[in-house]
N, C-alpha and C positions, 0 to 999 in steps of 0.2 A: 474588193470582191463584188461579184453582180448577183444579184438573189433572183433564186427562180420564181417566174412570175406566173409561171402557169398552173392550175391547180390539177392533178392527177386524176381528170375525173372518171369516174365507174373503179377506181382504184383504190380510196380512198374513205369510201364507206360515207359516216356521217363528219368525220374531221375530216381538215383540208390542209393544202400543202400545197405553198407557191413556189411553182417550181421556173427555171429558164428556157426561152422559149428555145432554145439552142434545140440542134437535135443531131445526139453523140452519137450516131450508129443509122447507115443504111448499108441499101444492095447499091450494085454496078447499074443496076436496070433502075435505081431509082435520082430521079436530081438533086445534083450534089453541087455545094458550093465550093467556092476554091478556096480551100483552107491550110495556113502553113504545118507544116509538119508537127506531129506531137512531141513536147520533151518527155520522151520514156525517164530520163535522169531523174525526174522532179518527183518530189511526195505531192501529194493533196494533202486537205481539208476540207474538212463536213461540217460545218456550224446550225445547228438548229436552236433559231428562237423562238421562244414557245410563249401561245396565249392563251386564253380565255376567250371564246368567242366561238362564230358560228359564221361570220361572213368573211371574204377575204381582207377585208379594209382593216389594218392594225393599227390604224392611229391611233384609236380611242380603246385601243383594247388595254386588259390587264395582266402583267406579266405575267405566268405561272412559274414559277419555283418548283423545285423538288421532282421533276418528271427524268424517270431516268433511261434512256435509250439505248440499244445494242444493234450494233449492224454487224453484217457477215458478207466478206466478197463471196461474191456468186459468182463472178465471171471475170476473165483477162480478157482484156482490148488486143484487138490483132489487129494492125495498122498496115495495107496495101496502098498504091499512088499509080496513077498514068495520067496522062495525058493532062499535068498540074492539078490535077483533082485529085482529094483523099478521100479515101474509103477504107473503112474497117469494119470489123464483126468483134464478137464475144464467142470466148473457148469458154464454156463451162468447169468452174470447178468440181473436182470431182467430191463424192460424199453425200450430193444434193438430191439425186436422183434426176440433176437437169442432164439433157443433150443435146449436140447444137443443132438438132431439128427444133428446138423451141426458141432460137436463134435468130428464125427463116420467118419471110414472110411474103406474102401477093403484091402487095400495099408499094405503088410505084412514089406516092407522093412521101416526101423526107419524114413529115410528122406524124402524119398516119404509120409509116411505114415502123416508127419508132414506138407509137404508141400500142402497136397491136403487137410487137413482140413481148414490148413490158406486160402488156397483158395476158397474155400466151404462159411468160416465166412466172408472174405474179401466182398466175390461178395455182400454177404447178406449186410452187411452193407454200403456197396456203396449203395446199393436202398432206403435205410433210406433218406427221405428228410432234414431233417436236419442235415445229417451227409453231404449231397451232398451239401446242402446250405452253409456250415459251423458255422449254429445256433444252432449245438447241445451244452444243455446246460449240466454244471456240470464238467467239463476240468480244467483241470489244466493248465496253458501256462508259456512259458518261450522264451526269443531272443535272438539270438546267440549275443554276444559280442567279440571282439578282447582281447586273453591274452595280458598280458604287454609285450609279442615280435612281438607282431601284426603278426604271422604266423599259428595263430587256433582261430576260430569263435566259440566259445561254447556257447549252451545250456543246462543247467542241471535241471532235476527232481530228488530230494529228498525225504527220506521219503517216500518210495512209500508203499503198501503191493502188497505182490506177489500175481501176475494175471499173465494175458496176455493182455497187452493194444492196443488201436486202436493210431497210428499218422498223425497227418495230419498236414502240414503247414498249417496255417491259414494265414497268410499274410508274404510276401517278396517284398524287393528293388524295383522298375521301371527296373532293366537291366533285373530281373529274366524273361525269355520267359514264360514258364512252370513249374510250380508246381511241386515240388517232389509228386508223388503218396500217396494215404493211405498207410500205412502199418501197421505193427501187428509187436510186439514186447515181449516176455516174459519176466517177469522179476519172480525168475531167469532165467540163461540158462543154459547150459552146457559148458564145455570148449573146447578147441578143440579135445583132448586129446578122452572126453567122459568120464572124469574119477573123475569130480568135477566139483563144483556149483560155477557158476560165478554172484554173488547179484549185482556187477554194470555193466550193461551193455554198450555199447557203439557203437553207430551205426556214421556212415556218409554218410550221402543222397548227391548228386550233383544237378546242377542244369545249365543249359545251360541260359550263360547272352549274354546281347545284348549291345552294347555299340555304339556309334558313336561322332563324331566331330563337330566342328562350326568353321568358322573363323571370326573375327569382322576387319574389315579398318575404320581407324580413316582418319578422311579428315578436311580442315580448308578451307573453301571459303571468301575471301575479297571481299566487295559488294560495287564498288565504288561510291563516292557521289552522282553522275547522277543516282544510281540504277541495274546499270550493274554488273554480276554477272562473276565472273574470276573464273579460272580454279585452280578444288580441289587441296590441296596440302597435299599428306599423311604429318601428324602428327608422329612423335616417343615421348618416353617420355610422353604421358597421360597414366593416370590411372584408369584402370574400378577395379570395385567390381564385382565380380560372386558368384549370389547367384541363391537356390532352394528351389521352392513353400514345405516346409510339410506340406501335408493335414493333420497329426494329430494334429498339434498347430496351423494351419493355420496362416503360420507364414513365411514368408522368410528366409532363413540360410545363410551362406556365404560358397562356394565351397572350401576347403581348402584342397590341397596337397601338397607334402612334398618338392616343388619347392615354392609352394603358400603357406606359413601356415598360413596368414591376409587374405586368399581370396581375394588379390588383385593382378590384373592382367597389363602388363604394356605394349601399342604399343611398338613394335621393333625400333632397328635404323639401323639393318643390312642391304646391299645391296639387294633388290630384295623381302627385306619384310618388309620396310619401313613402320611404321605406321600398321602394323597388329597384332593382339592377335590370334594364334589358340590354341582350349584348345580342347584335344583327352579325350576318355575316360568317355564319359559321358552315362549314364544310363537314359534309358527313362522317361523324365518326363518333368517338367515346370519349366524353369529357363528364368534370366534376368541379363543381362549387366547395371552397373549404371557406370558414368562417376563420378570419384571421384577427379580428379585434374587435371587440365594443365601441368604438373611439372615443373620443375624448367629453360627449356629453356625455353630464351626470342622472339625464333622464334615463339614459341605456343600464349602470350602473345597478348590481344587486341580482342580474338575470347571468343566467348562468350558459357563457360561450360552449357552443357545443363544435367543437373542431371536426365533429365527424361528418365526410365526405357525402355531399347529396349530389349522385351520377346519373349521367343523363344522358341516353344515345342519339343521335341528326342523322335519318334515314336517307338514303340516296332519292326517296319522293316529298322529301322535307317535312315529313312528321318528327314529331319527337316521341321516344319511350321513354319511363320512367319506371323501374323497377320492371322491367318487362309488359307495362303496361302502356299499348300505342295513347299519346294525348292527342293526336292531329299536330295541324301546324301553328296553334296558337297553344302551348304549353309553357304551364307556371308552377313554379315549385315553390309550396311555402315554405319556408324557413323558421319555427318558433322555439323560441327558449324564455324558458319558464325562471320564474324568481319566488321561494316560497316564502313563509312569513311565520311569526313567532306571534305568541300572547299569552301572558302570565295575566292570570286574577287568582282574587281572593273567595271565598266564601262567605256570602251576607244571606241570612236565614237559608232558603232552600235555593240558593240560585248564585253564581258565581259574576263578580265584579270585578271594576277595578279596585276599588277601596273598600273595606270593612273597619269594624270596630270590636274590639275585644279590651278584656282584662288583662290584665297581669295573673300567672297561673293559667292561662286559657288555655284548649290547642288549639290552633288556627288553622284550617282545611286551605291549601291551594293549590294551582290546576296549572301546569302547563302545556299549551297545545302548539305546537309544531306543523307545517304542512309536510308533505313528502314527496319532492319531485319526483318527475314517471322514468328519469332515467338515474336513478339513485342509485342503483347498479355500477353506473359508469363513474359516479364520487368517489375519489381517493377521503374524501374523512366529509363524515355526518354526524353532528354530536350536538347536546343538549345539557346543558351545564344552569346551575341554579345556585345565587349566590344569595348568602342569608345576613342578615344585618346581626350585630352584638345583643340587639333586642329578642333574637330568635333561639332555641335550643332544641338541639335532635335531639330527640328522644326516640332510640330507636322501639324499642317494645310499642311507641305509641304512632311510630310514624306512617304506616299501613303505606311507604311507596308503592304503586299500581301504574304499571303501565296499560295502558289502551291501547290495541290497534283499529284504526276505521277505514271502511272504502265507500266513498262518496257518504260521509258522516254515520256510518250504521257500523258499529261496533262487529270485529271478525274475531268470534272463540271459537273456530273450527281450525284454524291453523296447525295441520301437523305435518312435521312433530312441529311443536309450539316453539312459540322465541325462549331459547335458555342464555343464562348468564355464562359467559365466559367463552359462549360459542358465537350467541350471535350479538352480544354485546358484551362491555368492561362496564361496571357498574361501581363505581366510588361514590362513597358515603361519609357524610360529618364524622368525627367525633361523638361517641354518645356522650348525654347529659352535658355538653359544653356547647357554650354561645359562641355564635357566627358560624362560619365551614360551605362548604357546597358537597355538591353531587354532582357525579358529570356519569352522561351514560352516551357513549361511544360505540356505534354498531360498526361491525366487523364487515370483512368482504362476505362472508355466509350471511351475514345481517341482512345488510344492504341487496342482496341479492334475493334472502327471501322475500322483502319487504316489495321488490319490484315484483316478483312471483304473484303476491296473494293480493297485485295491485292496493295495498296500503298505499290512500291519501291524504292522512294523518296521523303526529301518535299525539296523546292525552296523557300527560305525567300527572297522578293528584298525589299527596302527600302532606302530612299535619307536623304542624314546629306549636312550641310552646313558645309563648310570650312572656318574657323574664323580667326580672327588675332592673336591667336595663334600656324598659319601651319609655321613648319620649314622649312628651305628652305634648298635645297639641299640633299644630298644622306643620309641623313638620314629620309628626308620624315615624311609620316604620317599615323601613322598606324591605320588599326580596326582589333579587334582580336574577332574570332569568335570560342565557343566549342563546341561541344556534349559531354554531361553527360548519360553512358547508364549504366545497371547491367552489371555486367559482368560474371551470373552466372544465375539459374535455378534451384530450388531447390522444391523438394514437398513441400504442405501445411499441406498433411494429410496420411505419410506413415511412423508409427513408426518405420518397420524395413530396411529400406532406411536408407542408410552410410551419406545422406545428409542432414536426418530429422534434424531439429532445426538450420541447418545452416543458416547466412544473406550473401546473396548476398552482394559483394562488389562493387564498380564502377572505371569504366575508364573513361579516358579523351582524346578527341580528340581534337588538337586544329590546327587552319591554321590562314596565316595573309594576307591582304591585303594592298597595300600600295598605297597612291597618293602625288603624288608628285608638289612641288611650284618651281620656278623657280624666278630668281632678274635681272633687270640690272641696269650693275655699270656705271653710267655716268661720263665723268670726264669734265669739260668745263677749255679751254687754250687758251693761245693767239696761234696765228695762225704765229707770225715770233717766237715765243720762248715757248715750251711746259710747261716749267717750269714756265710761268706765270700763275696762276690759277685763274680762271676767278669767282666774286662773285656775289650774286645777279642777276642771269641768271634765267631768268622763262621760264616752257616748260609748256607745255598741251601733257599727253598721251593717244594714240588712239591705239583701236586694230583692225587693219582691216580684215573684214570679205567676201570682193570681191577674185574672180576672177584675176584679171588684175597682170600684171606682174609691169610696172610701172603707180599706178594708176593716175588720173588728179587729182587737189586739188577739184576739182564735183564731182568725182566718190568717193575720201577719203571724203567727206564727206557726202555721201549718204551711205556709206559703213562700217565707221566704229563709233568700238563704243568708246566713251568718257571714260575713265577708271581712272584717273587722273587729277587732273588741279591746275595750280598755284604752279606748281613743285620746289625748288628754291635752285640755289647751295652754296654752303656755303664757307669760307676765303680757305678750300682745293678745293675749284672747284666741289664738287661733290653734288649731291643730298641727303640729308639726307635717310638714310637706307631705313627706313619705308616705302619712297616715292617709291619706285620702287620694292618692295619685293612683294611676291604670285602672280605670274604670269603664267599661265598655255600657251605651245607651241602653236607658231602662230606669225604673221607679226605684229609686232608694228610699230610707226610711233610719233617722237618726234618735236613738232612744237614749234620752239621757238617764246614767246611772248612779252620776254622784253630782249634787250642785254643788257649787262655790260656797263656803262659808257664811250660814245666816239666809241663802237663799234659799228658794223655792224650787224643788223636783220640777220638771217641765211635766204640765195634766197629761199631755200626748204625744207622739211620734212626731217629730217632722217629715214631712215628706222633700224629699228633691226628686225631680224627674231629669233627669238627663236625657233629651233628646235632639243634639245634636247634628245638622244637617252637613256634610259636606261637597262640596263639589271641589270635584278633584280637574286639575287643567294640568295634562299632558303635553311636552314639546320634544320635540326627532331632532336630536342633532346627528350631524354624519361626521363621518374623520376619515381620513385619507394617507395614502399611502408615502411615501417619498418621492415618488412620480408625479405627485398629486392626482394619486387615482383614489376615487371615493370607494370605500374599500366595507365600512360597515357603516348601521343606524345605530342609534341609542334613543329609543322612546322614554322620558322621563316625567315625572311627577314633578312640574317646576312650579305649582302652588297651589292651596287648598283654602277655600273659604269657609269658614264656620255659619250657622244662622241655629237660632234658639237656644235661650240660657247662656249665651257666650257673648259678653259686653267686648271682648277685646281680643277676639280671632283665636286666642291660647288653648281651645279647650274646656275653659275651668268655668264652672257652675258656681258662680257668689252666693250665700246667705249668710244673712245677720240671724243668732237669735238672741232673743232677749230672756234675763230670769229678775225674777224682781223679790224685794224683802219681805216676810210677813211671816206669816201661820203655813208650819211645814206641813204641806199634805203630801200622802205616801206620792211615792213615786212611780212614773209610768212605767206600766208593766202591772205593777199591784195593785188594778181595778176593784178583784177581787174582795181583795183585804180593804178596800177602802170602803166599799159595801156593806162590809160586817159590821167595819166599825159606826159608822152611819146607822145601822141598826141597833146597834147595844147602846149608842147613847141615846136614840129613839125611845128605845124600852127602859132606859133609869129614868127617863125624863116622865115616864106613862107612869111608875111606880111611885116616883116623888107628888104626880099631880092625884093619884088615887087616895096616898099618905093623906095630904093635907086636906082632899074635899071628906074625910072619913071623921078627921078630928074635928072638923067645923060642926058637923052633924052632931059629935055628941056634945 
């Protein structure tokens, strides 16, 4: 085939179209070369390869795909001969509103004389409304395609009969700016030569494309338990899909290049582009970014994939919109998904911890705080679950559970109508008066939905357990363990071609602990000239005092403190059975012995024990993971606890020795009192007896 090499000009607008220099049609009056007869028997061919570009030189051009073309014969070939010279015209088809006065021309030289009729027909048919529309019907069409070297975009018309047809693009790509112009093509034509018929012809129109860029930043924000929102941290390693709107399938595609061939695209980890996708090269139209995985770092892990589609229009002047908002042509789209966070403490005086100290008989006040992602809405399941060690007992009458809601830490009681149970959450609760159990409180789609309404960015659980006679004593303590249960994922309900569609969210776990801690003391009762006697049958009463006073009076210890024991009694080693002196939370005790050992001596005064106990609690995160080996939830734990003050041996327990010794019983502590009277009355026999005897000296 010989391609036309000539470009159509003044015909052809701002595209071009090389055409052959042949020229299929003059008059008798114009010179004409000697050309062999036409084969009227023979079909044609019309191949157009189509480019990118703006000058005739297609070397370096770039194919275009997808442009799809329709022509229409306009005119039959009438073929006359003398004198070994051929000459013929065009008969007008009818329908067009041409006649073969547009046919005729002045123009004696062969290519003039051709160019100025195509131009004549051209104009005419340009004023055709439906040729201007592009509703002219009765066309044949065909779209360029990629050969299997992917370096020519063809179109072919087959089968043609010889005319002179009209072409027009009917539809090209989002990059194309401008439309190749109409044009007029014969089929045949001549060659270049002038000296034969060329039945397939072969044109290439250009077309000036438009292209532009987008960048996307991937970011992960930690939103800690109080609600407080921390500073984005570019993500590497996630994975989007890049796909484009076809309005002829109305249908999403996925954008694939020969870097991309799944259309998916992957945040950087290079310095300085951390967490970024830019993808160049894109052709005006409608596309969208979908988040298709976290990968495989454990840094991404705990933030919550949000599958929902961030779209983005490429204008024909290469800005970008977003959300109907022009950015220009340097537009970025951040991308953030948030990871919230859990924390369980204790109550220690007016201010809540990780560790406290209590009795046995206590209730012990603690707090769970939760954060509340901003698209909590979109969570198939958000819950908050509280597990209680064998140490602990609901007691409901005492347990006052209160939930909180906060926006940016400031408590929301205006909420109406307010959170009710069983609408906007499932509220299970322990067992009353029985050790161990949980509570799980589970908000609903009405939940979850208010919660994004009244922008809640935390909730606060507090709630009191009592501490039983099952609290260990010493550095191992007593724990409550507290989780959040969230999705960990975002997925459409209703987008079949979304890379997400049909997927289930899976879930994370957050977990933290709280610890409170018991405390013992070890008594030991001894003779007082030799340690190694052990004193048996010894009774105290213990008191914990709750004054002031540094050392109190036996009035003030008794207005002061509280009763906590009684009838305490030591055994053949001198000491007080376990049980007797075990869960004791820091503070001044005070041991009043009530009965001594056989032959000894009442103790003159109280002992004192002060229990004050320091701990420092050292928490460690373990994480665990999935069967994919995907890191799936934390466990923040209490993995040990150091004692300092009163405690020789890290256990808790408060050692004293006392001593009682043999002799002259005097009343026993508590009976100051009485021991004052008697002080006094044998003062006064003794003043009587010495008044006696200086009376009888006298007489």
């Amino acid at each position: 085939m010989k391609k036309i090499k000539k470009m159509l000009a003044g015909l052809l607008g701002a595209a071009m179209v090389l055409t052959s220099f042949g020229t299929p049609t003059w008059a008798d009056s114009a010179t004409r070369p000697t050309l062999p007869t036409i084969d009227t028997t023979q079909k044609g061919t019309l191949t157009i390869n189509k480019y990118e570009g703006t000058d005739a030189n297609t070397s370096n051009d770039k194919p275009l795909a997808g442009v799809e073309f329709t022509i229409w014969k306009v005119a039959d070939i009438e073929q006359d001969s003398s004198s070994s010279k051929v000459g013929f015209k065009y008969t007008p088809v009818t329908g067009l509103g041409l006649v073969a006065d547009d046919f005729t021309s002045n123009e004696t030289e062969a290519q003039k004389y051709t160019d100025d009729i195509y131009a004549k027909v051209l104009n005419k048919l340009n004023t055709n409304k439906d040729v201007e529309n592009g509703t002219l019907a009765g066309g044949k069409k065909a779209t360029t395609a990629l050969d299997t070297t992917k370096t020519t975009a063809t179109a072919k018309f087959t089968e043609l009969e010889l005319g002179l047809y009209l072409v027009q693009e009917t539809n090209a790509p989002s990059q194309i700016v401008n439309k190749t112009a109409n044009f007029l093509v014969s089929v045949p034509m001549t060659n270049e030569a002038g000296t034969a018929w060329n039945y397939d012809v072969v044109a290439e129109p250009k077309n000036e494309a438009v292209y532009s860029g987008i960048t996307l930043k991937k970011t992960g924000t930690t939103i800690s338990a109080d609600g407080t929102k921390g500073t984005p941290t570019a993500l590497s390693g996630v994975q989007f899909a890049l796909q484009r709107y076809n309005t002829t399938s109305n249908e999403w595609e996925l954008v694939t290049t020969a870097d991309h061939a799944d259309g998916i695209y992957t945040t950087n980890s290079a310095a300085g582009t951390v967490g970024q996708i830019t993808v160049d090269g894109l052709a005006p139209d409608r596309y969208r970014f979908i988040e298709t995985s976290l990968g495989t770092g454990e840094e991404n892990h705990g933030y919550i994939l949000n599958g929902t589609p961030y779209e983005f229009i490429v204008n024909t002047d290469k800005t970008i919109s977003i959300n109907g908002d022009n950015k220009g042509e340097s537009a970025v789209i951040t991308a953030d998904n948030e990871k919230p966070d859990l924390k369980k403490e204790v109550k220690k005086g007016d201010t809540y911890q990780n560790a406290a100290d209590a009795s046995i008989g206590d209730m012990v006040e603690w707090k769970v705080s939760a954060s509340v992602p901003s698209n909590v809405d979109q969570l198939k399941k958000y819950s908050i679950t509280d597990t209680m060690s064998d140490a602990l007992t609901w007691v409901e009458a005492d347990a006052g559970l209160t939930i909180t809601y906060k926006a940016n830490g400031v408590a929301v009681n205006n909420i109406a109508p307010a959170f009710a149970e069983n609408t906007d959450y499932k509220l299970t609760k322990p067992t009353d008066n029985k050790a161990g159990g949980l509570w799980t409180i589970e908000f609903t789609e009405a939940g979850k939905t208010k919660l994004k309404a009244n922008n809640i960015s935390s909730i606060e659980v507090t709630f009191k357990t009592k501490l039983n006679e099952n609290a260990k004593i010493g550095k191992d303590g007593n724990l409550n363990d507290a989780q959040l249960d969230y999705s960990n994922a975002i997925y459409p309900t209703v987008d079949p071609t979304n890379p997400n569609n049909s997927k289930t969210p899976g879930e994370d776990h957050i977990k933290d602990q709280a610890i409170v801690y018991s405390f013992s003391i070890d008594v030991t009762k001894v003779d007082g000239n030799n340690n190694a006697t052990k004193l048996s049958g010894v009774q105290f009463d213990l008191y914990r005092y709750t004054g002031n006073e540094t050392n109190p009076t036996e009035e003030q210890l008794k207005q002061n403190a509280v009763a906590i024991k009684t009838n305490l009694t030591t055994g053949i080693d001198g000491k007080i059975a376990e049980s007797g002196l075990n869960g004791l939370k820091n503070g001044r005790y005070f041991l009043v012995e009530t009965k001594a050992a056989s032959g000894y001596n009442l103790l003159k005064a109280p002992v004192e024990v002060n229990l004050n106990v320091d701990y420092v609690v050292k928490k460690t995160t373990d994480k665990w993971y999935d069967e994919s080996n995907n890191l799936i939830g934390t466990k923040t734990t209490v993995t040990s606890t150091k004692f300092t003050g009163g405690d020789t041996n890290n256990a808790g327990t408060y050692s004293v020795t006392i001593e009682n010794r043999k002799g002259f019983t005097l009343p026993k502590t508590g009976d100051i009192g009485t021991a004052m009277f008697l002080i006094i009355g044998i003062g006064g026999m003794l003043a009587a007896v010495y008044i006696m005897l200086r009376g009888r000296k006298r007489a």
